[in-house]
C-alpha positions in Angstrom: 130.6 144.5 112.4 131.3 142.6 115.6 134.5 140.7 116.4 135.0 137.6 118.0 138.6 137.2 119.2 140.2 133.8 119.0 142.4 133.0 122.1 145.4 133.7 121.3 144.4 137.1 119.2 142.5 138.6 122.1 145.8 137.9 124.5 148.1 139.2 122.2 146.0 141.8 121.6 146.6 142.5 125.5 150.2 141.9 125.2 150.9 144.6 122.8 152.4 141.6 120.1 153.6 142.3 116.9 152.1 139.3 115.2 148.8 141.1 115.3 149.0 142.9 111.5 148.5 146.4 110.9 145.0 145.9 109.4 144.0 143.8 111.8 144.7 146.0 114.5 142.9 149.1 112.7 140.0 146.6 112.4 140.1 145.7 116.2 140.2 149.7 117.1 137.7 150.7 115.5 135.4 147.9 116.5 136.3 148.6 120.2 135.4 152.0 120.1 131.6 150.7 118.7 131.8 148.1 121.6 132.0 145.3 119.2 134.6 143.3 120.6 133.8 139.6 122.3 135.9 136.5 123.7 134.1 133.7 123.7 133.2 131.6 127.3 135.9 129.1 126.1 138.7 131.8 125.6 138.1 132.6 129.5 138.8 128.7 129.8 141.4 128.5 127.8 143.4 131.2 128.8 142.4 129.9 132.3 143.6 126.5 131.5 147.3 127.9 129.8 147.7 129.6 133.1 147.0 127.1 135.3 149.6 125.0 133.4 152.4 127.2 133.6 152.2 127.9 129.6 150.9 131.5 129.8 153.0 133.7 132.0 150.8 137.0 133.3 152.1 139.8 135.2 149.2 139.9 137.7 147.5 137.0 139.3 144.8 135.6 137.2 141.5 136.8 138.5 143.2 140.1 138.4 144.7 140.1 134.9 140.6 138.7 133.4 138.9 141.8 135.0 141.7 144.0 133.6 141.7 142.2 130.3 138.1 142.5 129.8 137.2 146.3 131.2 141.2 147.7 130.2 140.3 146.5 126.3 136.7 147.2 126.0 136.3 143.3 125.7 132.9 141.5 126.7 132.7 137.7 127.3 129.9 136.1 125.0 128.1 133.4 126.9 127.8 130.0 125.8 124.2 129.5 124.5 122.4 126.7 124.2 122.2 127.0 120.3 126.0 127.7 120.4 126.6 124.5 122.2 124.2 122.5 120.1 126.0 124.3 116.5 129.6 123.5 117.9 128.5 119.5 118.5 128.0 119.6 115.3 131.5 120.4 114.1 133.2 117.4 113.1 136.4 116.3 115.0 137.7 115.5 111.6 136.9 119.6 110.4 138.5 120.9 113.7 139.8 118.5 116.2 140.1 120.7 119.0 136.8 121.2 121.3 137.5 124.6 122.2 137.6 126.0 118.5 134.7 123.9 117.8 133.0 126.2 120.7 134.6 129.5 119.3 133.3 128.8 115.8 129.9 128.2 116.6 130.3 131.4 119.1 130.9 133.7 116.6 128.5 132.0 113.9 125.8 132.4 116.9 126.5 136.1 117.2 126.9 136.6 113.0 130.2 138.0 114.0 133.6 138.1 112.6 136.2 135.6 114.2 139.9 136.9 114.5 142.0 134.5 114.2 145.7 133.6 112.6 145.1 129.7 113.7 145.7 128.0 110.0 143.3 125.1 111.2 140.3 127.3 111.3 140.9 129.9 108.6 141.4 126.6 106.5 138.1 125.5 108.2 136.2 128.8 107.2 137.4 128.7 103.3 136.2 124.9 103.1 132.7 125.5 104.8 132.1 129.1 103.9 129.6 129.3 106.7 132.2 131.3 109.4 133.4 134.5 108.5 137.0 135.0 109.9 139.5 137.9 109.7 143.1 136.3 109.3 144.5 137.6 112.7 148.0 138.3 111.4 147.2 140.2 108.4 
């Protein structure tokens, strides 16, 4: 099974944090050690973006901290495709308002993965549409 991190999974996952549950992490470990783990384009952006505005705190500059993040954890980036861009268009602001989960969605529906996530928004998204399988990222 793959695994598509949400954002805030994938840096906590980095971090070490605690709100990551146990099965969760068992989950993420053994899908790393298949190479099945992905961040989506927008997660670079987004973590990026939190950076940039003084909301994430890193201990290494940021160019530094992405190439450790993604060769450290085993982590690949999956690309925006053109099918993934058309698929998260589609996404209602009403169903998720925010453009970037809109993108991660569609990511993982494009690569028939798993999205871990513990943002309520799109777990509630996933049991209303059915059509994104997501892993509760705090469980």
């Amino acid at each position: 099974m793959l695994l598509l991190l949400d954002t805030h999974v994938w840096i906590w996952t980095l971090e070490g944090d605690r709100r990551i549950g146990r099965r969760t992490r068992q989950l993420l470990d053994r899908a790393a050690a298949r190479d099945a783990v992905r961040v989506a384009a927008a997660s670079v952006f987004e973590a990026a973006a939190l950076y940039t505005s003084g909301r994430l705190r890193l201990a290494s500059p940021l160019e530094l901290w992405l190439s450790g993040a993604l060769a450290g954890a085993g982590v690949r980036v999956a690309e925006i495709a053109g099918t993934v861009a058309l698929d998260a268009g589609t996404i209602g602001r009403e169903a998720l308002p925010d453009p970037m989960d809109r993108v991660i969605v569609a990511t993982a529906r494009g690569l028939d993965g798993t999205l871990v996530t513990a943002d309520r928004v799109i777990l509630d998204y996933a049991k209303r549409t059915k059509n994104v399988r997501v892993q509760d990222g705090s469980r």
